[in-house]
PDB file as gemmi writes it, atoms N, CA and C in Angstrom:
CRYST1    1.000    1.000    1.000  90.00  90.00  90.00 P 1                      
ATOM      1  N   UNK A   1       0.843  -1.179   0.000  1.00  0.00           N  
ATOM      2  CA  UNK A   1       0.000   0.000   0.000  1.00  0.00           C  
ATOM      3  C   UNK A   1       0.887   1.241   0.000  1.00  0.00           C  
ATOM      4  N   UNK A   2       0.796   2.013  -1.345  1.00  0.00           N  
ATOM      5  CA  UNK A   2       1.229   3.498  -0.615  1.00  0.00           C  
ATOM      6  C   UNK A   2       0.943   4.382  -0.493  1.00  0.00           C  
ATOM      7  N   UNK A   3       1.370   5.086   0.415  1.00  0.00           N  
ATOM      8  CA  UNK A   3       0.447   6.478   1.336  1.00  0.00           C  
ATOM      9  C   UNK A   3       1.077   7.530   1.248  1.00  0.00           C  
ATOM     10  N   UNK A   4      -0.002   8.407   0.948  1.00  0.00           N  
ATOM     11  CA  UNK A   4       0.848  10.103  -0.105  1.00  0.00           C  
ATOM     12  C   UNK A   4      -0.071  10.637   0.966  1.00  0.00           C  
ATOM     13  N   UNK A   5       0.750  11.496   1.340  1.00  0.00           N  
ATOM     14  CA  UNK A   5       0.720  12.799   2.169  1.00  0.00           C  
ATOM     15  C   UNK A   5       0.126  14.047   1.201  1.00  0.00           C  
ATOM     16  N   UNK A   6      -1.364  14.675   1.836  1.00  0.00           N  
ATOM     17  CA  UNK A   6      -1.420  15.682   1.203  1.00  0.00           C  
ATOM     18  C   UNK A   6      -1.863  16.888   1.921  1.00  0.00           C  
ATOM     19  N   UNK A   7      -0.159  17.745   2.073  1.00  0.00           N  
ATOM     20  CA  UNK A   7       0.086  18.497   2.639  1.00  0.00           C  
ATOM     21  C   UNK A   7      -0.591  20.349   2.637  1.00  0.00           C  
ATOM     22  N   UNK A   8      -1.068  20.286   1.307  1.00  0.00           N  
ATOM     23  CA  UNK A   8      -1.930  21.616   1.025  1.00  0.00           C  
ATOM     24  C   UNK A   8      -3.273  21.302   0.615  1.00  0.00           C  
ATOM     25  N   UNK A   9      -3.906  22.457   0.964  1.00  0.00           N  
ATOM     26  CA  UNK A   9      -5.274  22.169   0.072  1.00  0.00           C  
ATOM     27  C   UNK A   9      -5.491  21.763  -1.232  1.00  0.00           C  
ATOM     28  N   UNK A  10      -6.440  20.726  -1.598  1.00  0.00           N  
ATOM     29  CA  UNK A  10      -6.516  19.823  -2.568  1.00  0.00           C  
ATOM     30  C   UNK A  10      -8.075  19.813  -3.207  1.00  0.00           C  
ATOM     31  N   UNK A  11      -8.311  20.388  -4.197  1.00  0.00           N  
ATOM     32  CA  UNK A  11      -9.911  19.809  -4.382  1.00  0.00           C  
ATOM     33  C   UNK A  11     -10.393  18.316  -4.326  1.00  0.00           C  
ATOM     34  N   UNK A  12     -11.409  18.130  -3.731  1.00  0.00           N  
ATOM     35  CA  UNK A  12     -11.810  17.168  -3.517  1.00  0.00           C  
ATOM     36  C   UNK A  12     -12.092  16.036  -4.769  1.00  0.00           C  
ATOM     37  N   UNK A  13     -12.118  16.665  -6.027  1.00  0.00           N  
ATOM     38  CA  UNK A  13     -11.922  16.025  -7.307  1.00  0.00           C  
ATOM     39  C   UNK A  13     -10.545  15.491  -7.360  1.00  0.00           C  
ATOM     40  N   UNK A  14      -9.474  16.085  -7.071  1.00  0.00           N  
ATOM     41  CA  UNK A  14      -8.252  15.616  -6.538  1.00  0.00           C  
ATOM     42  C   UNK A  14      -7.930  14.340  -6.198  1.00  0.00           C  
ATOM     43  N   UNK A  15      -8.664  14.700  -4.587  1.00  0.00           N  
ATOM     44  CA  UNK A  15      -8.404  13.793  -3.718  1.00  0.00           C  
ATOM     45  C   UNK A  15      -8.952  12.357  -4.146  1.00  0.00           C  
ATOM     46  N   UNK A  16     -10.681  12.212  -5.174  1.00  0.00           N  
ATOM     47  CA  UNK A  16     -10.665  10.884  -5.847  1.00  0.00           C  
ATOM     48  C   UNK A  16     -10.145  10.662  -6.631  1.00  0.00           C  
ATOM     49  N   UNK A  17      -9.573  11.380  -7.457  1.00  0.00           N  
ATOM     50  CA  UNK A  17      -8.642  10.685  -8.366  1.00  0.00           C  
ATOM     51  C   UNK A  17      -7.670   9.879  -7.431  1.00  0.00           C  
ATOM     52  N   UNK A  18      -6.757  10.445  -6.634  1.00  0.00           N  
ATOM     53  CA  UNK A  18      -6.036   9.828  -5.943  1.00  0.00           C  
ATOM     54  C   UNK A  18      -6.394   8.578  -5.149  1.00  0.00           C  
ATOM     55  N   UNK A  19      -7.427   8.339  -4.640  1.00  0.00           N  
ATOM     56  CA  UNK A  19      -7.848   7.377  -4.057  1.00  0.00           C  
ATOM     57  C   UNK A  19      -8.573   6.247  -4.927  1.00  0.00           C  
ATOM     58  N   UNK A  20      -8.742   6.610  -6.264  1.00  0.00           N  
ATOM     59  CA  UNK A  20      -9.214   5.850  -6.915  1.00  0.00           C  
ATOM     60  C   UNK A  20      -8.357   4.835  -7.582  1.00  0.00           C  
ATOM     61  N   UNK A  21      -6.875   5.373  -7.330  1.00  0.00           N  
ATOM     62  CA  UNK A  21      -6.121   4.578  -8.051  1.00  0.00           C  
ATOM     63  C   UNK A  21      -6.041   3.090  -6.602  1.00  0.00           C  
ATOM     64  N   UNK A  22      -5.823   1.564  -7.027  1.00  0.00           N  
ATOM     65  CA  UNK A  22      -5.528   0.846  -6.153  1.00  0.00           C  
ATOM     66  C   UNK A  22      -4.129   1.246  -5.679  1.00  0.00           C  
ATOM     67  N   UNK A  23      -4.292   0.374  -4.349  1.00  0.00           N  
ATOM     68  CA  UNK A  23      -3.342   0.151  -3.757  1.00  0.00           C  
ATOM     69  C   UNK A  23      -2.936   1.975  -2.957  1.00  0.00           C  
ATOM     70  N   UNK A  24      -3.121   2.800  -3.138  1.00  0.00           N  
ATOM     71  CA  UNK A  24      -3.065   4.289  -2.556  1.00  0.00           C  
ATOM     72  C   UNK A  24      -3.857   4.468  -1.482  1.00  0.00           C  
ATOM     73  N   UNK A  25      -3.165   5.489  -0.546  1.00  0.00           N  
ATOM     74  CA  UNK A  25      -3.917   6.097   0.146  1.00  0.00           C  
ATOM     75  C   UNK A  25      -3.665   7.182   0.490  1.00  0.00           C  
ATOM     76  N   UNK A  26      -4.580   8.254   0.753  1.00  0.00           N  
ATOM     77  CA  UNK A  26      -4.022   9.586   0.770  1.00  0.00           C  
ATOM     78  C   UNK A  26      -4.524  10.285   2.125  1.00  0.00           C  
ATOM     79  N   UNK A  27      -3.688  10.788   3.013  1.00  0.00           N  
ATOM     80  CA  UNK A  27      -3.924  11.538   4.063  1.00  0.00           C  
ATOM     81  C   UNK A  27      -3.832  12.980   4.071  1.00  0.00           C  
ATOM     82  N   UNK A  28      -4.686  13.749   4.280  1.00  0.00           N  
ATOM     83  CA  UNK A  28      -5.143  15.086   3.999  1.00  0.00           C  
ATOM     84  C   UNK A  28      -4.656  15.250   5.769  1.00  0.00           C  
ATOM     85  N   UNK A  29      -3.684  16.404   5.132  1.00  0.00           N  
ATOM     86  CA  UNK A  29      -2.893  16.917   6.973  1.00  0.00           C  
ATOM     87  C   UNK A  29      -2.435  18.238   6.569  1.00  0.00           C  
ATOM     88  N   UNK A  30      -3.187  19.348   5.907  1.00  0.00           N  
ATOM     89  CA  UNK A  30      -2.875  20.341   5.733  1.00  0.00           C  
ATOM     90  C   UNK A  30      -2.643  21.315   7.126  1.00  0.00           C  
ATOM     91  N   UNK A  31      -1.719  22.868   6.851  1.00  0.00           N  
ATOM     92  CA  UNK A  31      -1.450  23.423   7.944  1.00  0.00           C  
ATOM     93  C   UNK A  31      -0.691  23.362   9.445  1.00  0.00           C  
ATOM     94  N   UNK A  32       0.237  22.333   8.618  1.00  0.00           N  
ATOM     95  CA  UNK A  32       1.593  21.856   9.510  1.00  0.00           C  
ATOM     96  C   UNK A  32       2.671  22.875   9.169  1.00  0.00           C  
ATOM     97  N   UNK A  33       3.235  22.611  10.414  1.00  0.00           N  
ATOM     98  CA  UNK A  33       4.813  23.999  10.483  1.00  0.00           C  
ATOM     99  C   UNK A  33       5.919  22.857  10.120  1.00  0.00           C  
ATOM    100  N   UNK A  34       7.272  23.744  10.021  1.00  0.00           N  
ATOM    101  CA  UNK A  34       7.735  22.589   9.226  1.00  0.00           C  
ATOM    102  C   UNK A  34       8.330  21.328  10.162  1.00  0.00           C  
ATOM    103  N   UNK A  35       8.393  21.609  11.752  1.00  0.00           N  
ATOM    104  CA  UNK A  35       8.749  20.425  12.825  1.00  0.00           C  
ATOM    105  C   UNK A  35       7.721  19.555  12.614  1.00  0.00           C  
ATOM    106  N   UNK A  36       6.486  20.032  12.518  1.00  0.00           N  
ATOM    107  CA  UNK A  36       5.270  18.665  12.459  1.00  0.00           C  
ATOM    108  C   UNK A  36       5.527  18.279  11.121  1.00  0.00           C  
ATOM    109  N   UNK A  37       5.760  18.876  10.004  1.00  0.00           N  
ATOM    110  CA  UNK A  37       6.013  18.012   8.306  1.00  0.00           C  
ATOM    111  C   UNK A  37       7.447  17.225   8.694  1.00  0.00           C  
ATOM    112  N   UNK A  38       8.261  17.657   9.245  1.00  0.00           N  
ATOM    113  CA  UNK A  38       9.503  16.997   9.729  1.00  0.00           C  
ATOM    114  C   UNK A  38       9.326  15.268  10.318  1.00  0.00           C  
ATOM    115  N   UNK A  39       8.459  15.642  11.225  1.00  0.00           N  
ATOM    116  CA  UNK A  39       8.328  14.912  11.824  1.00  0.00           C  
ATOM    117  C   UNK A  39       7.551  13.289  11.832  1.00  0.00           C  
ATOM    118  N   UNK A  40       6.285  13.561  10.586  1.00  0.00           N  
ATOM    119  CA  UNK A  40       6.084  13.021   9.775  1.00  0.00           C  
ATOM    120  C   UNK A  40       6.031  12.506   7.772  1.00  0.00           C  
ATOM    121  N   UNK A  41       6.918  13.013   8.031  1.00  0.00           N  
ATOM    122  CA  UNK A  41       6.782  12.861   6.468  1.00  0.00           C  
ATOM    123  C   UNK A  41       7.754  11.680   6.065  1.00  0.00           C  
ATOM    124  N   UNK A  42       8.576  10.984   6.780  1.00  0.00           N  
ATOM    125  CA  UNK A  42       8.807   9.451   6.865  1.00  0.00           C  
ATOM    126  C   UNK A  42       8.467   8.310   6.819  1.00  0.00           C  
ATOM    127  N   UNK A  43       6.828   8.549   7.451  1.00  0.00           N  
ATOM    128  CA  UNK A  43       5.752   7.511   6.981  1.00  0.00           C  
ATOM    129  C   UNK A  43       4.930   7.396   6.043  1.00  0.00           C  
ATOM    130  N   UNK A  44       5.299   8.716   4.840  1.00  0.00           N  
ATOM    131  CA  UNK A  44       4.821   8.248   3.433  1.00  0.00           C  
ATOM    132  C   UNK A  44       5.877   8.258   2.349  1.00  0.00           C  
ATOM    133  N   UNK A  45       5.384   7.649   1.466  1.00  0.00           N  
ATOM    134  CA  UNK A  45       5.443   7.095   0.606  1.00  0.00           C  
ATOM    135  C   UNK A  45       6.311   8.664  -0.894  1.00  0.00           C  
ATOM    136  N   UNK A  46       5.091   9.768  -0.467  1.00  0.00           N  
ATOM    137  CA  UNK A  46       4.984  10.568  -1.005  1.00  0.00           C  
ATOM    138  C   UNK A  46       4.462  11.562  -1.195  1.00  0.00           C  
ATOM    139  N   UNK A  47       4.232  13.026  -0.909  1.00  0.00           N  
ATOM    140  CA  UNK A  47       3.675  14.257  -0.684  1.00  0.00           C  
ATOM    141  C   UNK A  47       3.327  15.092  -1.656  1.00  0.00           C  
ATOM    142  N   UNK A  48       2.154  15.336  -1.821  1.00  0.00           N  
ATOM    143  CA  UNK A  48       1.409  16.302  -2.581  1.00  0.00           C  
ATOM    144  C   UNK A  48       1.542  17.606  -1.857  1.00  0.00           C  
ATOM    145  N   UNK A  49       1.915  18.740  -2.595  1.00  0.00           N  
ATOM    146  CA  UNK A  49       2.458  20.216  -1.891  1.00  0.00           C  
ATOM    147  C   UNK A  49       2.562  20.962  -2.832  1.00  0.00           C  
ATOM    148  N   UNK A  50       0.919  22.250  -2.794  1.00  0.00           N  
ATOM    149  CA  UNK A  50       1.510  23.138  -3.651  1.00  0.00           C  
ATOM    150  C   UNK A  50       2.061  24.571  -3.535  1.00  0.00           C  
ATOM    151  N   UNK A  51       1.684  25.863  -3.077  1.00  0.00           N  
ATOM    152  CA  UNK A  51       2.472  26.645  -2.498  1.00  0.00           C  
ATOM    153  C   UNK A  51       2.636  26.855  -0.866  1.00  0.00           C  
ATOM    154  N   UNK A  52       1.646  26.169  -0.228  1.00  0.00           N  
ATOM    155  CA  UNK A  52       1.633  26.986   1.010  1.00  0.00           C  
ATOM    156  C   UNK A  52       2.779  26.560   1.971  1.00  0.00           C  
ATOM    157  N   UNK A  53       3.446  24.768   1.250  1.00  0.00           N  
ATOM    158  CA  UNK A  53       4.011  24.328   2.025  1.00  0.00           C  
ATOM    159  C   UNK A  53       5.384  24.553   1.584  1.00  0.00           C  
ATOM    160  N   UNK A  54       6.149  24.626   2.793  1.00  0.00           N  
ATOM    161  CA  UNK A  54       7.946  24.875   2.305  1.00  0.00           C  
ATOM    162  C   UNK A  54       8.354  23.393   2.435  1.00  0.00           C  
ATOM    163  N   UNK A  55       9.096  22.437   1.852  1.00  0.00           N  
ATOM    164  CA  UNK A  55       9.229  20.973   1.950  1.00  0.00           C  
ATOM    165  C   UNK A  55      11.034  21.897   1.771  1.00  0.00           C  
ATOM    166  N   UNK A  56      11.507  21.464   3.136  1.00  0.00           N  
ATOM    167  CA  UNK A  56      12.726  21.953   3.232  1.00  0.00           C  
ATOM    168  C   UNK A  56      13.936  20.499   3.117  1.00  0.00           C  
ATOM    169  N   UNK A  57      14.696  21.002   3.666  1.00  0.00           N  
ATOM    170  CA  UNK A  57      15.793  20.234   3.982  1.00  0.00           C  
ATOM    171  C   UNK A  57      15.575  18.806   5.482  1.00  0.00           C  
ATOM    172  N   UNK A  58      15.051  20.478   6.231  1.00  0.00           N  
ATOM    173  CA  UNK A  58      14.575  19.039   7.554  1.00  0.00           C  
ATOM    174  C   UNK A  58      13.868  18.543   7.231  1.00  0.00           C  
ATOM    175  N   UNK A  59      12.387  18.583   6.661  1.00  0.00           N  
ATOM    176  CA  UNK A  59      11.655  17.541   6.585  1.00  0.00           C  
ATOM    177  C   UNK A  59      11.900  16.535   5.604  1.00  0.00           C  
ATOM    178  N   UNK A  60      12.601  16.818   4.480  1.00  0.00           N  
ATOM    179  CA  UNK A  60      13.545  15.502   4.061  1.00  0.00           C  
ATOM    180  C   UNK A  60      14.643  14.441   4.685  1.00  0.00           C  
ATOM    181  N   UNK A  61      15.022  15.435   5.692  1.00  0.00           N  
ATOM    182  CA  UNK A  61      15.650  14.676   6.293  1.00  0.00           C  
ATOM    183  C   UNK A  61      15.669  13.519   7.274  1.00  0.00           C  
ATOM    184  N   UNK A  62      14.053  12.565   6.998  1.00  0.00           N  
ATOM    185  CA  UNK A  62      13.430  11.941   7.705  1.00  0.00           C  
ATOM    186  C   UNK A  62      14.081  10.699   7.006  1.00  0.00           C  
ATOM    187  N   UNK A  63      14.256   9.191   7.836  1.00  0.00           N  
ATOM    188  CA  UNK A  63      14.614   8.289   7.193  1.00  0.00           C  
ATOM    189  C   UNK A  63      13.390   7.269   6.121  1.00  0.00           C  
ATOM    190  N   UNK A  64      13.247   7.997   5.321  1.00  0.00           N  
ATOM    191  CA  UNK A  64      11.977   7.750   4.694  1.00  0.00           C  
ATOM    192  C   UNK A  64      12.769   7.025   3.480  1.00  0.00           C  
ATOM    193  N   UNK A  65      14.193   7.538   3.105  1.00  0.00           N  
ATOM    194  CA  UNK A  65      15.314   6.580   2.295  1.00  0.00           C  
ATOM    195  C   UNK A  65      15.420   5.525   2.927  1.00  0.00           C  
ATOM    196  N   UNK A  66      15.833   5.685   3.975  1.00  0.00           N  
ATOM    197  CA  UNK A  66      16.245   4.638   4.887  1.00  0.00           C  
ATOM    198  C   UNK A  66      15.085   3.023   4.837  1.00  0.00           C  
ATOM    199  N   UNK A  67      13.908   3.436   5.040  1.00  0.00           N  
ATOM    200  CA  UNK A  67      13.163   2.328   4.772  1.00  0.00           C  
ATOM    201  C   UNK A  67      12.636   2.153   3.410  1.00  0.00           C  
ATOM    202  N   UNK A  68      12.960   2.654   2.171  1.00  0.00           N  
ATOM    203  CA  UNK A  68      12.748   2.424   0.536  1.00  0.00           C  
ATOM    204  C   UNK A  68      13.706   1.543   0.174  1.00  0.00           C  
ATOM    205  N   UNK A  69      15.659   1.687   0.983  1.00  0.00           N  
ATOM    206  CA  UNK A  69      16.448   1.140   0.991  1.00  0.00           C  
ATOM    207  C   UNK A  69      15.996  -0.368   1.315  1.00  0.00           C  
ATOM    208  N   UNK A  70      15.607  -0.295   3.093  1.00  0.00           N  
ATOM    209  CA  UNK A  70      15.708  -1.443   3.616  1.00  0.00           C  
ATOM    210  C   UNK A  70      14.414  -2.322   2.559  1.00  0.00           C  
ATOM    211  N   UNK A  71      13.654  -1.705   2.315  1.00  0.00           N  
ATOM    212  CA  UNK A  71      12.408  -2.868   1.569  1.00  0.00           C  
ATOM    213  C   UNK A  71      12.842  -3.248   0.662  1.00  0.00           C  
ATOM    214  N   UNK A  72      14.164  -2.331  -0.173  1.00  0.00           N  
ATOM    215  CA  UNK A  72      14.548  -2.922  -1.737  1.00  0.00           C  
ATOM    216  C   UNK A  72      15.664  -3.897  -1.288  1.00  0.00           C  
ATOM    217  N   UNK A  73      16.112  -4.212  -0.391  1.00  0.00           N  
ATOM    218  CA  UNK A  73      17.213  -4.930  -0.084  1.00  0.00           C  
ATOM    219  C   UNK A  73      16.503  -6.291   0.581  1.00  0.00           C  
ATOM    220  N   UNK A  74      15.637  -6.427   1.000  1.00  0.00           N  
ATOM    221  CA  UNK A  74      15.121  -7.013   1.610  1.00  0.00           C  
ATOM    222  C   UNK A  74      14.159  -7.894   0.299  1.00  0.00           C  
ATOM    223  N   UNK A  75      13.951  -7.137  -0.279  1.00  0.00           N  
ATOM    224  CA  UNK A  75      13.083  -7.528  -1.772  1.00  0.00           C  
ATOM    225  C   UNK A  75      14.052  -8.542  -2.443  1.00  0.00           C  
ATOM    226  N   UNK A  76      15.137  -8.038  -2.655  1.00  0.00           N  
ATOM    227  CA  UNK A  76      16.236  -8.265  -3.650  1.00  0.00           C  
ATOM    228  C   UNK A  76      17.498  -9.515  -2.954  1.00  0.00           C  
ATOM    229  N   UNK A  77      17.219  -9.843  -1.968  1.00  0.00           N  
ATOM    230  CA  UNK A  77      17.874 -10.635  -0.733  1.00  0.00           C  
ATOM    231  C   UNK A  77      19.048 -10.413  -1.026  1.00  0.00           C  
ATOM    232  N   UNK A  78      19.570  -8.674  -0.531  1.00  0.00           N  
ATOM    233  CA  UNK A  78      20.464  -8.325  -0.482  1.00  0.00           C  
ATOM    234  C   UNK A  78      21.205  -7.561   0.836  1.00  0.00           C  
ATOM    235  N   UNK A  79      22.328  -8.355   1.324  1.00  0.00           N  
ATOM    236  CA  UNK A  79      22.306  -7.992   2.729  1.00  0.00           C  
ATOM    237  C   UNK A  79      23.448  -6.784   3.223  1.00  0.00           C  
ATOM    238  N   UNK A  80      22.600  -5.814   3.800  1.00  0.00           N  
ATOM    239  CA  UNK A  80      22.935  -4.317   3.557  1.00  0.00           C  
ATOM    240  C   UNK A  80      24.302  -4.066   4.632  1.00  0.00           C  
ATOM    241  N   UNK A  81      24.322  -5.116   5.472  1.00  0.00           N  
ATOM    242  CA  UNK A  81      25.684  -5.368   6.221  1.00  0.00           C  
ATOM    243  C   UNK A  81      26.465  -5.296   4.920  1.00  0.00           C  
ATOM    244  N   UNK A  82      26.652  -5.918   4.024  1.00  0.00           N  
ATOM    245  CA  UNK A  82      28.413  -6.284   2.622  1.00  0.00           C  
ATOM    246  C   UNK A  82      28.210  -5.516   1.761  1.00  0.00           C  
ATOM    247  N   UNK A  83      27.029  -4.324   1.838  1.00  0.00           N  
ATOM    248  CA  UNK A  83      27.007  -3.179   0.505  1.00  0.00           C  
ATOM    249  C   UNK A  83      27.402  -2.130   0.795  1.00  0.00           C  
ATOM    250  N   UNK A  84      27.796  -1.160   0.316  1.00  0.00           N  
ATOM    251  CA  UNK A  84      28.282   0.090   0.207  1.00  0.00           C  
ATOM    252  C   UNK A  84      27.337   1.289  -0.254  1.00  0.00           C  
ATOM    253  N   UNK A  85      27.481   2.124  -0.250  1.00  0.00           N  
ATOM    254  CA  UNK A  85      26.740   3.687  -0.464  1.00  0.00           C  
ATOM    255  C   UNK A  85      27.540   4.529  -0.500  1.00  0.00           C  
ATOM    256  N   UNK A  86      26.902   5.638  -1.250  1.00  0.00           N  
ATOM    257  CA  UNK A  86      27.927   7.134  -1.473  1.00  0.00           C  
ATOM    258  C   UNK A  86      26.536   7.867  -1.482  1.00  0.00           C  
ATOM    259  N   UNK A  87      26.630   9.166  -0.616  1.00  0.00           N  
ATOM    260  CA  UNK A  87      26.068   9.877  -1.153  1.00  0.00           C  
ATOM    261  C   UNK A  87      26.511  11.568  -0.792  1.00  0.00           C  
ATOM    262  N   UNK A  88      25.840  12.588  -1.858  1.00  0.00           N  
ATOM    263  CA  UNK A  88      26.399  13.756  -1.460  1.00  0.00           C  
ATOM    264  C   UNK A  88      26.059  14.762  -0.633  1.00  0.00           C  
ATOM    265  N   UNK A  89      25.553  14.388   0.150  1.00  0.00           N  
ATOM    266  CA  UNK A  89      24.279  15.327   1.208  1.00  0.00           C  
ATOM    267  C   UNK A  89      24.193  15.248   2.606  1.00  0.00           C  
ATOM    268  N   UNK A  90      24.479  15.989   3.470  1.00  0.00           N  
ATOM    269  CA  UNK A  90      24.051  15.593   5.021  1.00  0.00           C  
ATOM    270  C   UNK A  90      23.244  14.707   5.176  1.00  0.00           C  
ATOM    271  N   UNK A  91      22.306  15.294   4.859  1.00  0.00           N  
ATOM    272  CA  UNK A  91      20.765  14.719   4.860  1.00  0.00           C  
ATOM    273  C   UNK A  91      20.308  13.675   4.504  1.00  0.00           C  
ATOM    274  N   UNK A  92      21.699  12.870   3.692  1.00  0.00           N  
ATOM    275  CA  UNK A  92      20.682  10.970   3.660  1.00  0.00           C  
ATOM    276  C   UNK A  92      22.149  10.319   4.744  1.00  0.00           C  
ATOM    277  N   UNK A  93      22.217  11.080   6.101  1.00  0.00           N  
ATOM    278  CA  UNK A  93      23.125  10.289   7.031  1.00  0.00           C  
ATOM    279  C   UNK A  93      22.080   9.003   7.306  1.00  0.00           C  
ATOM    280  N   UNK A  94      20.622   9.055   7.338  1.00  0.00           N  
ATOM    281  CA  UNK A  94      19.512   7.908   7.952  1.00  0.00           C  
ATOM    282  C   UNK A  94      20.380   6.273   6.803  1.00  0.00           C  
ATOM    283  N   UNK A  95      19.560   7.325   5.158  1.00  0.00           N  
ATOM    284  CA  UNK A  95      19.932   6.455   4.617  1.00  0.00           C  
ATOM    285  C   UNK A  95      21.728   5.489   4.792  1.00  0.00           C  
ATOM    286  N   UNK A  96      22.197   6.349   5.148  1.00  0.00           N  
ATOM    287  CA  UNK A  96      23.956   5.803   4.981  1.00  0.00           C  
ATOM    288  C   UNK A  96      24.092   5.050   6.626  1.00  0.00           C  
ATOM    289  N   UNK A  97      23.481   4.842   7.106  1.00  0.00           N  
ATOM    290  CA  UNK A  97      23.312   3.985   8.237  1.00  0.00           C  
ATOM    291  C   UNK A  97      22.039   2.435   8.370  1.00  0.00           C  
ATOM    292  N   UNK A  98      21.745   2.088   6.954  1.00  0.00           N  
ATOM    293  CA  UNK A  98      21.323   1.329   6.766  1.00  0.00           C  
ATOM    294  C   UNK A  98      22.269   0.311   6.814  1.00  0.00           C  
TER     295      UNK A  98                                                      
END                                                                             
């Protein structure tokens, strides 16, 4: 199942399209500061955001890589102890501790 975050106001024509597709689900959580988008935005999948929201640095910086990693490795029976990573950014330290 994946679950898209939708962080700004959305017409409700929107919102069925989105839900109409299988396997989706969409959570309407408009009017978060950016510690509460921070804070959750790890447990989806993916975020709908059109101006009101700032999608910064911190709230990317949630290990939301970190578990896309672990499911594709886990998919792929690949064991993340004997693999390696590079990346160029503070901000995927979550991911680089997989």
């Amino acid at each position: 199942m994946m679950k898209i975050l939708v962080a700004d106001p959305l017409d409700q024509q929107g919102l069925k399209m989105i839900e109409a597709v299988e396997g989706v689900t969409a959570d309407v959580k408009t009017g978060l500061k950016e510690d509460e988008l921070a804070a959750i935005a790890g447990q989806y999948d993916g975020m709908i955001v059109r101006s009101g929201v700032k999608v910064t640095a911190k709230v990317l910086a949630d290990p939301g890589k970190l578990r896309a990693i672990q499911a594709w490795a886990s998919e792929h029976a690949v064991d993340l102890a004997d693999s390696w990573a590079y990346s160029d950014s503070f901000y995927d330290l979550p991911m680089l501790g997989a």
